[in-house]
C-alpha positions as CSV (number, residue, x, y, z in Angstrom):
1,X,-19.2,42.3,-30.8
2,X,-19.0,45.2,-28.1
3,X,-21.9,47.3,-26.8
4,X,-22.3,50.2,-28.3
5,X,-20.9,53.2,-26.7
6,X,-23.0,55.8,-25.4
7,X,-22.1,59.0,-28.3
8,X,-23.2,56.0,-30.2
9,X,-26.3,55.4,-29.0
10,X,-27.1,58.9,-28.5
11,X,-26.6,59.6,-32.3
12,X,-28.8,56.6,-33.0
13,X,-31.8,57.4,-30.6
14,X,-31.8,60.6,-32.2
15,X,-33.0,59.2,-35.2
16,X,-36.2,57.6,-33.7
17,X,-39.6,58.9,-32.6
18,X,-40.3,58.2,-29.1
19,X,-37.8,55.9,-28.0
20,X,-35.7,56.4,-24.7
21,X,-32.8,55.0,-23.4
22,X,-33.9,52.9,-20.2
23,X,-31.1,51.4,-18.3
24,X,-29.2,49.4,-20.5
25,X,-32.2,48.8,-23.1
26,X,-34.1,51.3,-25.5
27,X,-38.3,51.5,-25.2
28,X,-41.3,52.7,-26.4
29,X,-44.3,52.9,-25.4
30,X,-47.1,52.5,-28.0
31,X,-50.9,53.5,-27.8
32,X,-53.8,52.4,-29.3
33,X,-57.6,52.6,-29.7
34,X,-58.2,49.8,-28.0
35,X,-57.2,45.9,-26.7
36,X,-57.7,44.6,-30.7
37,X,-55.4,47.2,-31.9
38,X,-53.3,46.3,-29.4
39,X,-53.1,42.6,-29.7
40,X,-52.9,43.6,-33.8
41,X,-49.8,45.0,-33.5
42,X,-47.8,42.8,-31.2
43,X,-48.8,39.9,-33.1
44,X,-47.2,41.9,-36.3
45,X,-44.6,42.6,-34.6
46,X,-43.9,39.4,-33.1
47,X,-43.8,38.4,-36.9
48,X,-41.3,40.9,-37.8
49,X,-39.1,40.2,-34.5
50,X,-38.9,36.0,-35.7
51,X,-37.8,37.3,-39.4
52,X,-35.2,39.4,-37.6
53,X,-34.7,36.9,-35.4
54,X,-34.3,39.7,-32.4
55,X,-36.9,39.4,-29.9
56,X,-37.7,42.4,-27.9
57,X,-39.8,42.7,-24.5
58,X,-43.2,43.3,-24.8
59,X,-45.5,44.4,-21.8
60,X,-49.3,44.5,-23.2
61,X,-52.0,46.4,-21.6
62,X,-55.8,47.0,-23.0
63,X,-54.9,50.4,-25.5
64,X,-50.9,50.0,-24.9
65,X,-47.6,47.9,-25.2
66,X,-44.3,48.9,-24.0
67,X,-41.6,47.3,-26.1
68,X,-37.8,47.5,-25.4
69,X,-34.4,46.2,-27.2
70,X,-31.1,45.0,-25.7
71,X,-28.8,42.6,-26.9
72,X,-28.4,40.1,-24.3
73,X,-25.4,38.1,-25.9
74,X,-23.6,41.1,-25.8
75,X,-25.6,42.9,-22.2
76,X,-26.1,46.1,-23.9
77,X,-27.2,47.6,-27.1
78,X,-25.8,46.9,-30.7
79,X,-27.5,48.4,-34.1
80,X,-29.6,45.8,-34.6
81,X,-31.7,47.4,-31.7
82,X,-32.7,50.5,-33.5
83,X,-33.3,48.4,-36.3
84,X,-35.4,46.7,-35.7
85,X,-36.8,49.5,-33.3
86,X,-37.2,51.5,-36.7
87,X,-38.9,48.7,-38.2
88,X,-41.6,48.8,-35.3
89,X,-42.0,52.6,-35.8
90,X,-42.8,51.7,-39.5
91,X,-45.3,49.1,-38.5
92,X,-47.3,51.1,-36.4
93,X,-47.4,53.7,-39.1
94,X,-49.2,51.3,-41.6
């Protein structure tokens, strides 16, 4: 599989809230009340991540975490990004 192409990835980062296009990666940061809330969700989505078996990176902080796809087998971006990016977005929203 190729790396998606950049009219590709514009069209798909159109379609989520937040997200930015960060080298050769998509990220977003999300906030939070406070270090539970935090931990709460990364945990959730560390859950969802193993079921999609597509692991982002996560940098935590006390009310934040920074998450951000890239498909390393392929050193760029495929769909499966902004899937499971979309999937996030949805999980925060609960």
């Amino acid at each position: 599989m190729s790396p998606l192409k950049a009219g590709e990835i514009d069209k798909l980062l159109k379609q989520l809230d937040g997200w930015v296009l960060q080298g050769d990666s998509i990220a977003k940061t999300y906030a939070f009340k406070n270090y539970f809330q935090t931990m709460a969700f990364v945990n959730a989505a560390a859950w969802v991540s193993h079921r999609e078996d597509h692991h982002p990176d996560i940098v935590v902080g006390y009310n934040q975490c920074l998450v951000s796809y890239v498909t390393h087998a392929i050193n760029g971006l495929s769909e499966n990004d902004f899937i499971c990016a979309a999937k996030l977005d949805a999980l925060f929203e609960l």
